[in-house]
C-alpha positions in Angstrom: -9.5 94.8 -59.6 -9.5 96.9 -62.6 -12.7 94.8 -63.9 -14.5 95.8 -60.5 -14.2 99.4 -61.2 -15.0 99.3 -64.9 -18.0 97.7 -63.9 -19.1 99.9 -61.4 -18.3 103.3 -62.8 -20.2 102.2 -66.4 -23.1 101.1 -64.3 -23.5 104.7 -62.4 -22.9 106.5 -65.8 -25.5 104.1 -67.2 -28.2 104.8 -64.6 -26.8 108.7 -64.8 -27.7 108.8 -68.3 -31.4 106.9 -68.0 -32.3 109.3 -65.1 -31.6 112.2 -67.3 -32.9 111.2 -70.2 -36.3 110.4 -68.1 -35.7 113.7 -66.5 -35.8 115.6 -69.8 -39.0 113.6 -71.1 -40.3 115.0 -67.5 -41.5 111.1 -67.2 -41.2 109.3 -63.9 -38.2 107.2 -63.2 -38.9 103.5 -63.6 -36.7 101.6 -61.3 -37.1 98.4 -62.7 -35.8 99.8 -66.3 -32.9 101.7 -64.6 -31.5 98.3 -62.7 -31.4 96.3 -65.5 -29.5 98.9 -67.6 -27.0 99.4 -64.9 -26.7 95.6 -64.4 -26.0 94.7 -68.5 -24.4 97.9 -68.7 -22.1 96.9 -65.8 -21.8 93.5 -67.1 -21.3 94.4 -70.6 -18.4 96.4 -69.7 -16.6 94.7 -67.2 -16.4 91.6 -69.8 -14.9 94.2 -72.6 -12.3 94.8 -69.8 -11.8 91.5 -68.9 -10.9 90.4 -72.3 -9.1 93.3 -73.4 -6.7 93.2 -70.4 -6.0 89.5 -70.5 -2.3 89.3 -69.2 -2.2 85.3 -70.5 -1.5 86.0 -73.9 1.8 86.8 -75.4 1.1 89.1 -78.2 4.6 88.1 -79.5 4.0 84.8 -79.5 0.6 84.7 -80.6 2.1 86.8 -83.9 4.8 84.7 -84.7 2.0 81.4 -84.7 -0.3 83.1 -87.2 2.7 85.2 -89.6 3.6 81.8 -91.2 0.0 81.7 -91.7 -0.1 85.0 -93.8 0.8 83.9 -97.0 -1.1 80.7 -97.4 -4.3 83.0 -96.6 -3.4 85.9 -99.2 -3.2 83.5 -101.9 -7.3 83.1 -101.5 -7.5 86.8 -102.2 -5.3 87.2 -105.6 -7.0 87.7 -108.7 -10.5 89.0 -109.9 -13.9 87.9 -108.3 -15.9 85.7 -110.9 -18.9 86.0 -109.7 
């Protein structure tokens, strides 16, 4: 539910901001322009959210997968670049 109310309060601050920033320019308010920054906007966000509060990964778990990975990748980065 958290997704739903991402979405819908970056959409109003997205269509906030265009109106004022058309409002300053004193140009009229296109709202063709304003709907699809809201939509993205909306969109854009609410998938940010989405991944950010996935609840199906185990940060523990996912951790100990990759540390026995840790040393194997270091060993690419020792030394001077030769190039």
């Amino acid at each position: 539910m958290m997704i739903v109310y991402v979405a819908i309060g970056v959409s109003l601050i997205t269509f906030i901001i265009y109106a004022l920033d058309r409002r300053s320019k004193q140009e009229p308010l296109d709202w063709f322009v304003a709907t699809k920054l809201s939509f993205f906007g909306g969109l854009i966000a609410s998938g940010v959210a989405y991944v950010s509060t996935s609840s199906t990964t185990d940060l523990k778990e996912l951790v100990s997968e990759i540390k026995p990975e840790i040393p194997i990748v270091q060993e690419m980065f020792v030394g001077v670049p030769s190039f």
